[in-house]
N, CA, C and O atoms as a CHARMM CRD file, in Angstrom:
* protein
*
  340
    1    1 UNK  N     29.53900  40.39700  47.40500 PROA 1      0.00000
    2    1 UNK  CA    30.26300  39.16200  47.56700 PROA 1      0.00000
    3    1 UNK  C     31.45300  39.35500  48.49800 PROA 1      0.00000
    4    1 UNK  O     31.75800  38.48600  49.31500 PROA 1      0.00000
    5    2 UNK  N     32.09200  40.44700  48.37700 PROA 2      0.00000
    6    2 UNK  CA    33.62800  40.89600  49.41000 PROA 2      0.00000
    7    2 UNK  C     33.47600  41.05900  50.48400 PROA 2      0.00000
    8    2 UNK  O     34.34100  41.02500  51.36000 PROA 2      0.00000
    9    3 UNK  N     31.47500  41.41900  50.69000 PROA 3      0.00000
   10    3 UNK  CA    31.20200  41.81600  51.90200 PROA 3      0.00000
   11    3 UNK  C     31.01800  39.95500  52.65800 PROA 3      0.00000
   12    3 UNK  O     31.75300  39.60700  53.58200 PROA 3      0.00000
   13    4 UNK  N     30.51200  39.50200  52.37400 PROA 4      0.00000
   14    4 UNK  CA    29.71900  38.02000  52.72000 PROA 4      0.00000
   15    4 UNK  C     31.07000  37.32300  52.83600 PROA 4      0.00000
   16    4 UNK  O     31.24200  36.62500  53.83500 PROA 4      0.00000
   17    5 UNK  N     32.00700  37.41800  51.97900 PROA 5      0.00000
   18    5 UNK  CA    33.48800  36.89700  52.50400 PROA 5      0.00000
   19    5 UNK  C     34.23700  37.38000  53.57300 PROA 5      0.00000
   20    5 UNK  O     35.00900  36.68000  54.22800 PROA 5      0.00000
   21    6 UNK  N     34.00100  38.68000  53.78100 PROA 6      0.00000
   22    6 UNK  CA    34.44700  39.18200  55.35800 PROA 6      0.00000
   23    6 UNK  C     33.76200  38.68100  56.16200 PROA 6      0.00000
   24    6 UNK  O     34.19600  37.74800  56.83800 PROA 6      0.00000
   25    7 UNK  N     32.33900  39.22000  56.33400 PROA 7      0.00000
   26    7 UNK  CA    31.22700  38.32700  57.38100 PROA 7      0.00000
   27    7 UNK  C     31.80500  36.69800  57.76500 PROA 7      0.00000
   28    7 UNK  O     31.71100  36.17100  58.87400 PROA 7      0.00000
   29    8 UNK  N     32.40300  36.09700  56.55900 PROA 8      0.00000
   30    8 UNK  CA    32.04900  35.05800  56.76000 PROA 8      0.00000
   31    8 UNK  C     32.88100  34.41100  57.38600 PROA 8      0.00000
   32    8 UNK  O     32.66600  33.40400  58.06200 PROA 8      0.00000
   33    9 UNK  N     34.55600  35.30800  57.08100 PROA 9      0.00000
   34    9 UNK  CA    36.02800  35.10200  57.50500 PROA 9      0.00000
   35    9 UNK  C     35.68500  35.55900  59.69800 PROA 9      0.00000
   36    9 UNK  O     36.08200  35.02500  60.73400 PROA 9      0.00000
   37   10 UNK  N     34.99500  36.48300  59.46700 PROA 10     0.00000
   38   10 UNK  CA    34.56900  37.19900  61.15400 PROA 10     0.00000
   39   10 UNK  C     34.11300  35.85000  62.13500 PROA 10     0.00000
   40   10 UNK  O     34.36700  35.55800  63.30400 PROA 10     0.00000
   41   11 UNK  N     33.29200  35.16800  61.02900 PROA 11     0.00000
   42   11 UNK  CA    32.33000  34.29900  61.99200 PROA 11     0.00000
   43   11 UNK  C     33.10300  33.32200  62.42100 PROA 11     0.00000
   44   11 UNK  O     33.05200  32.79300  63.53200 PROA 11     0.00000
   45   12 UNK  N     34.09000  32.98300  61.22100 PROA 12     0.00000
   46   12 UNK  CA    34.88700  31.62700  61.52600 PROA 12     0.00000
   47   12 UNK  C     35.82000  31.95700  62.00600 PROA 12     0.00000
   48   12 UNK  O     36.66600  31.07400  61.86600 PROA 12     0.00000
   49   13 UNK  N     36.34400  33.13200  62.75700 PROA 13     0.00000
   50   13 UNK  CA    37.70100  33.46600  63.58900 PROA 13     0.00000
   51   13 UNK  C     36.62800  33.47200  64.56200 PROA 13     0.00000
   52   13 UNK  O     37.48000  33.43200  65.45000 PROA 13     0.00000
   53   14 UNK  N     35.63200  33.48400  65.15800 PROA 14     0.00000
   54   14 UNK  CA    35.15700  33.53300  66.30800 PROA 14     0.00000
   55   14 UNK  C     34.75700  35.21500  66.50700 PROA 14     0.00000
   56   14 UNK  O     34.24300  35.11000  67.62000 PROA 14     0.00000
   57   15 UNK  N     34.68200  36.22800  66.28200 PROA 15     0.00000
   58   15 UNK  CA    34.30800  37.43300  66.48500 PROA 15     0.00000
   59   15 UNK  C     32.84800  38.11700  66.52200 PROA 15     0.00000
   60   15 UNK  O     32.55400  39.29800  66.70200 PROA 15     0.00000
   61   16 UNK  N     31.87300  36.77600  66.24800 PROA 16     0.00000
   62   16 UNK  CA    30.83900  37.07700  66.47200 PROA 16     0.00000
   63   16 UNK  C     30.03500  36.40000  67.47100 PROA 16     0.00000
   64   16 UNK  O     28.82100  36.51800  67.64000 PROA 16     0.00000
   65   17 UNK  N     31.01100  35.53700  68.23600 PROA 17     0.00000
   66   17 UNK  CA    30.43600  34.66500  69.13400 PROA 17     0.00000
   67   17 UNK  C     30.02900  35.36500  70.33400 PROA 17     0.00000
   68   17 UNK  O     29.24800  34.77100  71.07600 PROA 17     0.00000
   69   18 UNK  N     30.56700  36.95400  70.77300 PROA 18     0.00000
   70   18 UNK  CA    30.31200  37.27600  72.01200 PROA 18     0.00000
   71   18 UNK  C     28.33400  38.01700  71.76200 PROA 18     0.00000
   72   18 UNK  O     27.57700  38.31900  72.68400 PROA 18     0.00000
   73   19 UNK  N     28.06900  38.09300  70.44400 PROA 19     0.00000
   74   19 UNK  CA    26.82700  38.29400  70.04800 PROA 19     0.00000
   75   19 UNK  C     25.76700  37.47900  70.30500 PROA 19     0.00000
   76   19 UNK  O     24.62100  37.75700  70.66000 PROA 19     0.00000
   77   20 UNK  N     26.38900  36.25400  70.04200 PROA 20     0.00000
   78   20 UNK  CA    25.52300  35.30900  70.06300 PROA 20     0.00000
   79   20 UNK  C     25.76200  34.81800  71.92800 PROA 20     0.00000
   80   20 UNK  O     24.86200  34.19700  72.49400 PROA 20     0.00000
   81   21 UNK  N     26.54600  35.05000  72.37900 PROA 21     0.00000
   82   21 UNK  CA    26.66800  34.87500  74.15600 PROA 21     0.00000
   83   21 UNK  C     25.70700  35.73600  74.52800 PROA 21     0.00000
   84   21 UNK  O     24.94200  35.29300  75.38500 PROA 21     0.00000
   85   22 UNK  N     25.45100  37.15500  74.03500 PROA 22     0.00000
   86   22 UNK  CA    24.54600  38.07700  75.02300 PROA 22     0.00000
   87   22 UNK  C     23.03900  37.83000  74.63400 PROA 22     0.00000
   88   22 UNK  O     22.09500  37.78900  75.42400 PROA 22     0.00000
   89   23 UNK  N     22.98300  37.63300  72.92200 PROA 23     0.00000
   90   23 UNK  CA    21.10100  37.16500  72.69800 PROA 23     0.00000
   91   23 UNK  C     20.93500  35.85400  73.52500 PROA 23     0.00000
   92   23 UNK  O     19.89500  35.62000  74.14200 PROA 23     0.00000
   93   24 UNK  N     22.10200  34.92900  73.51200 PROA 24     0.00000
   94   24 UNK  CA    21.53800  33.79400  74.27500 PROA 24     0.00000
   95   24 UNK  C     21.04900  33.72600  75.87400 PROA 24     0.00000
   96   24 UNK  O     20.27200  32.99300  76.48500 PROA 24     0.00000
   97   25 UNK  N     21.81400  34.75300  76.20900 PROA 25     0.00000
   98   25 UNK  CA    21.67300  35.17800  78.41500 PROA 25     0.00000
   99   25 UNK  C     20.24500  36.20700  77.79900 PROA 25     0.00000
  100   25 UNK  O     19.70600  36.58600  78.83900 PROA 25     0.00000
  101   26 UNK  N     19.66600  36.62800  76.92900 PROA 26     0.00000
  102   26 UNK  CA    18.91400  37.67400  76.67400 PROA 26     0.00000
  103   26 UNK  C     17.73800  36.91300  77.20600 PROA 26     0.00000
  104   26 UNK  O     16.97100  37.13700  78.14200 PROA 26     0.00000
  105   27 UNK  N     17.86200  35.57400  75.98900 PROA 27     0.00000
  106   27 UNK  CA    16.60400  34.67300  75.72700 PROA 27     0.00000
  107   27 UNK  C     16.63300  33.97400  77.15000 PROA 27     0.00000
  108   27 UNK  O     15.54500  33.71400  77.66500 PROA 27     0.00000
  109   28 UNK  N     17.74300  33.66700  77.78800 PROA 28     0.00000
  110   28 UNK  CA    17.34600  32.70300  78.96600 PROA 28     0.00000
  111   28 UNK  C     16.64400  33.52800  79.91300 PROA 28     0.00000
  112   28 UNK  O     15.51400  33.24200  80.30800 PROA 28     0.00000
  113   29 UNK  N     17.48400  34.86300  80.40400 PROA 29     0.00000
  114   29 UNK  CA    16.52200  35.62300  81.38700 PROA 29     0.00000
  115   29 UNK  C     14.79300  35.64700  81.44700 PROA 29     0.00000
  116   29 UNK  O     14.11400  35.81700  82.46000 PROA 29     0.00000
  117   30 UNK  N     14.44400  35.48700  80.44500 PROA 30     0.00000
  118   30 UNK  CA    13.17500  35.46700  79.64800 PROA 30     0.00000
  119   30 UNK  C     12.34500  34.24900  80.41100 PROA 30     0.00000
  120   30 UNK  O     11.31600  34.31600  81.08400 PROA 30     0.00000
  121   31 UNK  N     13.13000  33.17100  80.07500 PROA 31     0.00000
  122   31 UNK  CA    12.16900  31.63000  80.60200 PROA 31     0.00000
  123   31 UNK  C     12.47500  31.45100  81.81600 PROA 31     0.00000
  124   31 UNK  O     13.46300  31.86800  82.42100 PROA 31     0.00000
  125   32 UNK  N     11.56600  30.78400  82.20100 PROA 32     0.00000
  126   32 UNK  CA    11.55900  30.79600  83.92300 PROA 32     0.00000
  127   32 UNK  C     12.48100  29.36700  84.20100 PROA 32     0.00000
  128   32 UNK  O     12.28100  28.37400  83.50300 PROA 32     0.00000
  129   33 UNK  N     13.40300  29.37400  85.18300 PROA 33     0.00000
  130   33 UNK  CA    14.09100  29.06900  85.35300 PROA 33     0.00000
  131   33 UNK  C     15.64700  28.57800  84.30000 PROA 33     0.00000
  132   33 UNK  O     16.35400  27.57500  84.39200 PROA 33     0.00000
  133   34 UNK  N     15.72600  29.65700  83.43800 PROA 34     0.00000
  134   34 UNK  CA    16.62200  29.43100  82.71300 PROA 34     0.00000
  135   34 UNK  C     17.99300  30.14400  82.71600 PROA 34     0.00000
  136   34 UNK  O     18.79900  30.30600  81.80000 PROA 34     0.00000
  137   35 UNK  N     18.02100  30.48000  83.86800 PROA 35     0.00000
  138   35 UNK  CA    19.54900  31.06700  84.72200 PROA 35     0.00000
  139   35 UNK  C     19.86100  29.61400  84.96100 PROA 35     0.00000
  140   35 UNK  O     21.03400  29.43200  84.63500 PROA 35     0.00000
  141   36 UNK  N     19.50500  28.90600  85.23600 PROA 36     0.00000
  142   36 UNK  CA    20.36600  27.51800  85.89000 PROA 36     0.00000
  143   36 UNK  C     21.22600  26.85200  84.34100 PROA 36     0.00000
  144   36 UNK  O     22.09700  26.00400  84.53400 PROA 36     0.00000
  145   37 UNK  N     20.99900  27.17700  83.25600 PROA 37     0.00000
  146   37 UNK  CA    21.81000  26.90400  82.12100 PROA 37     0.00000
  147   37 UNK  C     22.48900  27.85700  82.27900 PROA 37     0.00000
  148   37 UNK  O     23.47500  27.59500  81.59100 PROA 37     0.00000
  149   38 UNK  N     22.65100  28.83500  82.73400 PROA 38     0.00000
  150   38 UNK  CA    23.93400  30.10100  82.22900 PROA 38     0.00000
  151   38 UNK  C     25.56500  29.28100  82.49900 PROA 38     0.00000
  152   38 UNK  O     25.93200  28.53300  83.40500 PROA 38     0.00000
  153   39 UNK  N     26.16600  29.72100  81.48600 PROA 39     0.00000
  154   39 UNK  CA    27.55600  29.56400  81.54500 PROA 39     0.00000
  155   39 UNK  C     28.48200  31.26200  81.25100 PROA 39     0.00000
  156   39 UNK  O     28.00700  32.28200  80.75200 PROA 39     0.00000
  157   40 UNK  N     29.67000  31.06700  81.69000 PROA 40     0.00000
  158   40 UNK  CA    30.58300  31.99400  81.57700 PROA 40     0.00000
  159   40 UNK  C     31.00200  32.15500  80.16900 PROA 40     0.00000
  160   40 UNK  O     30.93200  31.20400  79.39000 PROA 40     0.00000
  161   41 UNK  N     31.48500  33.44900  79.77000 PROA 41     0.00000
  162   41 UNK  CA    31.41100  33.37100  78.42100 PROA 41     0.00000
  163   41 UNK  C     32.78200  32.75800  77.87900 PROA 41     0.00000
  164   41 UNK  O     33.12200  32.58900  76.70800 PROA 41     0.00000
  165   42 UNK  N     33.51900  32.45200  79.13500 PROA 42     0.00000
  166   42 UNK  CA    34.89000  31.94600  78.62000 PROA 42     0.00000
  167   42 UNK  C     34.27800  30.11400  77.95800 PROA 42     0.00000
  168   42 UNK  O     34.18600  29.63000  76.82900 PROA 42     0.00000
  169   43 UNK  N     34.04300  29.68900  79.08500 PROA 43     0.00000
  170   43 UNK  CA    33.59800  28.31500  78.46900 PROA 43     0.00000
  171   43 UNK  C     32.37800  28.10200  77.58900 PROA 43     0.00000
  172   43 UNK  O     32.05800  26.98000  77.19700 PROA 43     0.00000
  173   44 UNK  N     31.64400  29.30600  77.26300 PROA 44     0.00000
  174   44 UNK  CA    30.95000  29.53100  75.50500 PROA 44     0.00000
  175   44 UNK  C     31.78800  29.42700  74.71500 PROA 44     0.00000
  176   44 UNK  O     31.79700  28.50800  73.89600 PROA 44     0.00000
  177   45 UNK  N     32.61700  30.27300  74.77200 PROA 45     0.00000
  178   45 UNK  CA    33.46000  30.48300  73.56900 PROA 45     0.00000
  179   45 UNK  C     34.14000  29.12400  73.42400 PROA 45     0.00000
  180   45 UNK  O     33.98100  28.58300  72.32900 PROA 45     0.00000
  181   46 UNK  N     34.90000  28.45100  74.37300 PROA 46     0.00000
  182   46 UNK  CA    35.99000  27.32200  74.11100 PROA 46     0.00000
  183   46 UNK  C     34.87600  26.16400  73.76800 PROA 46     0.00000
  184   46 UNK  O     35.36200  25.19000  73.19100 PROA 46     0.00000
  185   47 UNK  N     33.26700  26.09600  74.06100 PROA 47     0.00000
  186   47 UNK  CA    32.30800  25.25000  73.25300 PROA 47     0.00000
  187   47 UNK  C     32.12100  25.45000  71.81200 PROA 47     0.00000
  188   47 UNK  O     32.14000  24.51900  71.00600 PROA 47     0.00000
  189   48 UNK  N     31.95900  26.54800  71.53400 PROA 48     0.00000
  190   48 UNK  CA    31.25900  27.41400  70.34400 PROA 48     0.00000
  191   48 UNK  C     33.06900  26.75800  69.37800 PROA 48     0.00000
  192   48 UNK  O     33.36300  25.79200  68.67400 PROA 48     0.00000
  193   49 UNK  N     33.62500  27.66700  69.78800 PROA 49     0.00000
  194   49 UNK  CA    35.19000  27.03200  68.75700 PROA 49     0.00000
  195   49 UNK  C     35.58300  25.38900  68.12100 PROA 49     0.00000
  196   49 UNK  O     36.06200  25.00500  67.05400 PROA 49     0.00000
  197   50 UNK  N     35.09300  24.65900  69.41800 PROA 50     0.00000
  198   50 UNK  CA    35.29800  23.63500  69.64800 PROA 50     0.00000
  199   50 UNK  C     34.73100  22.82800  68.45300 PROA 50     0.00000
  200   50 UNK  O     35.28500  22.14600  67.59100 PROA 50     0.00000
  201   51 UNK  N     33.02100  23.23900  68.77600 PROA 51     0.00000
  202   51 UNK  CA    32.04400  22.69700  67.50100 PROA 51     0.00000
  203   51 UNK  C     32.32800  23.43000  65.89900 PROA 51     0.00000
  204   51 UNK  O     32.05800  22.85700  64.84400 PROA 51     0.00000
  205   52 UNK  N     32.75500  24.41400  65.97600 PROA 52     0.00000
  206   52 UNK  CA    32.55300  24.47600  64.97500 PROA 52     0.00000
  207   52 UNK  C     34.07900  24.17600  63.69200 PROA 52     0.00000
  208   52 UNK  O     35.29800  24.29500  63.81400 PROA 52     0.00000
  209   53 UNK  N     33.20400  23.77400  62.58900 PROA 53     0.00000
  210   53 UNK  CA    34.24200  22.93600  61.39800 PROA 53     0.00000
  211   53 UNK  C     34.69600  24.53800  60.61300 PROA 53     0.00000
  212   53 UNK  O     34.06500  25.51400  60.20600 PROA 53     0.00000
  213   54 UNK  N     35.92800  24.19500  60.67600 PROA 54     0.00000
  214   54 UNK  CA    36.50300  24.99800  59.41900 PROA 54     0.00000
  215   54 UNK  C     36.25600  24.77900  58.23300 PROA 54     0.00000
  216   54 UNK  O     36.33900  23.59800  57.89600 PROA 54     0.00000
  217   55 UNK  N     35.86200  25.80900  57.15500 PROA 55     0.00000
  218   55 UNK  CA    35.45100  25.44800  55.89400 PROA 55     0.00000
  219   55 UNK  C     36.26300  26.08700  54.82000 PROA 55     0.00000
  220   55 UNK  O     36.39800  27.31100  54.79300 PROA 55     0.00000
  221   56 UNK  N     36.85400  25.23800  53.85900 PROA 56     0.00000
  222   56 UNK  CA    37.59800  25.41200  53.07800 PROA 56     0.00000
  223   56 UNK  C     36.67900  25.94300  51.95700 PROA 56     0.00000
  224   56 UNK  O     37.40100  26.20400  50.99500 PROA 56     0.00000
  225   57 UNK  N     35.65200  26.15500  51.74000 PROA 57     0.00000
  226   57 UNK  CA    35.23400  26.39500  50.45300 PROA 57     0.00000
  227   57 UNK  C     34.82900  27.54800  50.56400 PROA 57     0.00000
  228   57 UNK  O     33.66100  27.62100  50.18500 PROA 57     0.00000
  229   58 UNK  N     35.29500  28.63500  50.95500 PROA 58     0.00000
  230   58 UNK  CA    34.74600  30.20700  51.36000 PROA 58     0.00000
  231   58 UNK  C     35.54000  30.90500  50.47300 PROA 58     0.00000
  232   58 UNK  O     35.19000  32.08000  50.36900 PROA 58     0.00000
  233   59 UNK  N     36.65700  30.53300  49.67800 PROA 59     0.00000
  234   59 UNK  CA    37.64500  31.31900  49.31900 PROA 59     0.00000
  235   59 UNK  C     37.26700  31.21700  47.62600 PROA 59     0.00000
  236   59 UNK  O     38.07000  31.48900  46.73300 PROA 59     0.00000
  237   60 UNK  N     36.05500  30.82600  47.45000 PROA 60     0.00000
  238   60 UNK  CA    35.23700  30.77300  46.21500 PROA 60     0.00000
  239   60 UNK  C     34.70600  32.44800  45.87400 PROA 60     0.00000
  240   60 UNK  O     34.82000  33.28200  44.97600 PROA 60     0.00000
  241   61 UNK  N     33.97400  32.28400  47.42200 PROA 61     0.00000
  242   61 UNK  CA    32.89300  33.89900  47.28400 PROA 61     0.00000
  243   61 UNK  C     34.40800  34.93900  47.01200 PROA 61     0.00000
  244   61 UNK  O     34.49200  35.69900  46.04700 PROA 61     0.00000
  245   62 UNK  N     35.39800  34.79700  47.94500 PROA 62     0.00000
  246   62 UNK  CA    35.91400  35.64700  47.52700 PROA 62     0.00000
  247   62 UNK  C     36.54900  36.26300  46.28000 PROA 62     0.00000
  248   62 UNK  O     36.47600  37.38000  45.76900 PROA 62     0.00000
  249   63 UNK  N     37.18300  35.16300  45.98000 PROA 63     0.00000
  250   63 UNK  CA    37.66300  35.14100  44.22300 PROA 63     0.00000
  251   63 UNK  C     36.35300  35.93500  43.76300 PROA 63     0.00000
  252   63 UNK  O     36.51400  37.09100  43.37300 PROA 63     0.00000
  253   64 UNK  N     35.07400  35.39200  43.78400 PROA 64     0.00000
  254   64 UNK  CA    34.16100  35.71500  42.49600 PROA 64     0.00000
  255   64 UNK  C     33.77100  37.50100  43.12500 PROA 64     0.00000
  256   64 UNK  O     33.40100  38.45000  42.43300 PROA 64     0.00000
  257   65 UNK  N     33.99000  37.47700  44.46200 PROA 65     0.00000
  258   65 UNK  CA    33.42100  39.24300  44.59700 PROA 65     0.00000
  259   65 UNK  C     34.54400  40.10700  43.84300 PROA 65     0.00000
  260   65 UNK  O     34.38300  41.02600  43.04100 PROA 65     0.00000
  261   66 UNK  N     35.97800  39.42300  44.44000 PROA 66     0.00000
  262   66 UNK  CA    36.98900  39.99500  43.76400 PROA 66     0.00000
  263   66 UNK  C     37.13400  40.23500  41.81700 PROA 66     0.00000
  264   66 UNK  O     37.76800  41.06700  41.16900 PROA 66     0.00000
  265   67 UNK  N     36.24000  39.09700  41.38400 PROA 67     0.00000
  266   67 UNK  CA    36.56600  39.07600  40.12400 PROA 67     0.00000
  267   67 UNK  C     35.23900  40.21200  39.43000 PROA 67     0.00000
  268   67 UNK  O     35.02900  40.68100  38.31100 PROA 67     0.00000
  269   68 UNK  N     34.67000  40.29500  40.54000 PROA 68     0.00000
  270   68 UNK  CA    33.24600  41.05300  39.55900 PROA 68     0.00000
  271   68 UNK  C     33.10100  42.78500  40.23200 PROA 68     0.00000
  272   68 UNK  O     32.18700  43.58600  40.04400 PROA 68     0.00000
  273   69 UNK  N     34.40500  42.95300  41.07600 PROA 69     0.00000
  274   69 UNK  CA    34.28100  44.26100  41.78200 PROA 69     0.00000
  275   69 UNK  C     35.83200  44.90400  40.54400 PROA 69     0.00000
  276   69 UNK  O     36.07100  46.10000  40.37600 PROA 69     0.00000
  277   70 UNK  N     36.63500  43.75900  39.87400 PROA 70     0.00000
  278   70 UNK  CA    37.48100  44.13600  39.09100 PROA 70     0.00000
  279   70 UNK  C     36.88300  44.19300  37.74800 PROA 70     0.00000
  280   70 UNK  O     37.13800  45.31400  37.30700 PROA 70     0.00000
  281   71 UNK  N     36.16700  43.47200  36.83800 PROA 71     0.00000
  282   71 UNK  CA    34.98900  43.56000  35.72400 PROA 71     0.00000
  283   71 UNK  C     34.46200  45.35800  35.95000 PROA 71     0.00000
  284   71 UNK  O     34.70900  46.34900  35.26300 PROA 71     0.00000
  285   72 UNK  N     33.84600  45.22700  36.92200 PROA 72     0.00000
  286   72 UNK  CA    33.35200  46.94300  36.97500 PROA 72     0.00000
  287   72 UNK  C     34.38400  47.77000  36.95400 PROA 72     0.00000
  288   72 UNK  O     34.43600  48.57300  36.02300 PROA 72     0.00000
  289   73 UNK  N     35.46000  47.76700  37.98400 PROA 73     0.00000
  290   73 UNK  CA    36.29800  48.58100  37.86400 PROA 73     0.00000
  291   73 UNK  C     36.84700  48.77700  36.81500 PROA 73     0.00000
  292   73 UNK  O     37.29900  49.91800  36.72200 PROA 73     0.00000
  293   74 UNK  N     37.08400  47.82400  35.54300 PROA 74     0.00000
  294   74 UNK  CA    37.35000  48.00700  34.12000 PROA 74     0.00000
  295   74 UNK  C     36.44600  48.86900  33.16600 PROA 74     0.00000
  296   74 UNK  O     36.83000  49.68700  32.33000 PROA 74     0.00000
  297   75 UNK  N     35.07300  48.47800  33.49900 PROA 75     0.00000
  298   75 UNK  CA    33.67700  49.13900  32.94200 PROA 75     0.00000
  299   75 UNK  C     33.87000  50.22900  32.75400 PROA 75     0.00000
  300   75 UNK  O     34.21700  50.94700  31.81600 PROA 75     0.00000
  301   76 UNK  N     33.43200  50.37600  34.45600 PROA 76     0.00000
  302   76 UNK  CA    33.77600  51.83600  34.56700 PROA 76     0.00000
  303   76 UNK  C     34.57600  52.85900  34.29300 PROA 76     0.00000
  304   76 UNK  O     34.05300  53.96100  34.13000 PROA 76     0.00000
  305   77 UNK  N     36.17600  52.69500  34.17400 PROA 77     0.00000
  306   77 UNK  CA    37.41900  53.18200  33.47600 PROA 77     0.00000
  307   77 UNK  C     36.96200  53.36600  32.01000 PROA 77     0.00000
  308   77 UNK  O     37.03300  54.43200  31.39900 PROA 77     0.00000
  309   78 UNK  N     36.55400  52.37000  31.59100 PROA 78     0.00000
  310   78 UNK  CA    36.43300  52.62300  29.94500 PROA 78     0.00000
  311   78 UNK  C     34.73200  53.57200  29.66800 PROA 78     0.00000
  312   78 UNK  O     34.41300  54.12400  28.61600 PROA 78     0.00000
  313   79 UNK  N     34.19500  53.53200  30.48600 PROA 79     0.00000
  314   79 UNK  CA    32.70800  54.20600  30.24500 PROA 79     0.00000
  315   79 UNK  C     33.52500  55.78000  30.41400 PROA 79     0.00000
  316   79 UNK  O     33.55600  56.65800  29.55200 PROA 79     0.00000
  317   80 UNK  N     34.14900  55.82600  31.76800 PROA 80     0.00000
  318   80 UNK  CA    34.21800  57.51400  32.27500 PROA 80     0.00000
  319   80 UNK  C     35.67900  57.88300  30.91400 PROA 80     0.00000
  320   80 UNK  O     36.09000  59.04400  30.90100 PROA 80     0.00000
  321   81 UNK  N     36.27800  56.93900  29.97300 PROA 81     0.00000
  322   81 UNK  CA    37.10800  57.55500  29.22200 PROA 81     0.00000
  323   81 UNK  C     36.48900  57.68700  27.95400 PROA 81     0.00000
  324   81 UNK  O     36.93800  58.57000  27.22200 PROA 81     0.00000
  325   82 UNK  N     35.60600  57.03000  27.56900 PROA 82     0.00000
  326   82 UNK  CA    35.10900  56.57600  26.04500 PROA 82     0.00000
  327   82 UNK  C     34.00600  57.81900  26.18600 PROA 82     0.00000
  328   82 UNK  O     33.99200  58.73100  25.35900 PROA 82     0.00000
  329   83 UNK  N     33.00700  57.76200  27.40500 PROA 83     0.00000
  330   83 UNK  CA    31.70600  58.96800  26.85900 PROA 83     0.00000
  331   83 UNK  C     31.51600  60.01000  27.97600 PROA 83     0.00000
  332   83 UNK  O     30.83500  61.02800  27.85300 PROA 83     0.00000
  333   84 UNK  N     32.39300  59.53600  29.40800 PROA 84     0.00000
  334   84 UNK  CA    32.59700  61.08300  30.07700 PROA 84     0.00000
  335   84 UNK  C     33.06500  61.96700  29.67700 PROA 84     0.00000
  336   84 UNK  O     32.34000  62.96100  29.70000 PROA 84     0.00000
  337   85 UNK  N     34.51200  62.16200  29.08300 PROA 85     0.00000
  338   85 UNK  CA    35.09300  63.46700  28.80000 PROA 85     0.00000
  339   85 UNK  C     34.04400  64.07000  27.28500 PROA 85     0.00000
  340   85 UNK  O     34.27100  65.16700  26.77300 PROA 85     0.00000
């Protein structure tokens, strides 16, 4: 869950957009005549930002990874004191 809340914090700061700039010039090279769509990756990015909505409801996953990576971390403390030693 802590992981899918980072991923998810990455995507919506924009840090995965230059990924999606190079599969997209990948796929155009591919079709015939599909250099005449190429754009610069500056005006990808200021499209890509543009469209996309900020989402307030992400800070759910995090709470719950946070709350179930602290549950174990309790577990575990009481397992390695109660029947490790």
């Amino acid at each position: 869950m802590l992981v899918v809340a980072g991923m998810l914090f990455l995507s919506d700061e924009g840090a995965l957009i230059g990924i999606g700039f190079v599969l997209r010039n990948v796929i155009l090279t591919f079709i015939p005549m599909g250099r005449t769509k190429h754009e610069f990756y500056h005006k990808y990015r200021e499209r890509k930002l543009s469209e996309k909505k900020k989402r307030s409801g992400d800070h759910c996953i995090l709470f719950t990874g946070l709350l179930f990576t602290s549950v174990a971390l309790i577990l575990t403390i009481i397992w390695y004191v109660k029947f490790y030693n």
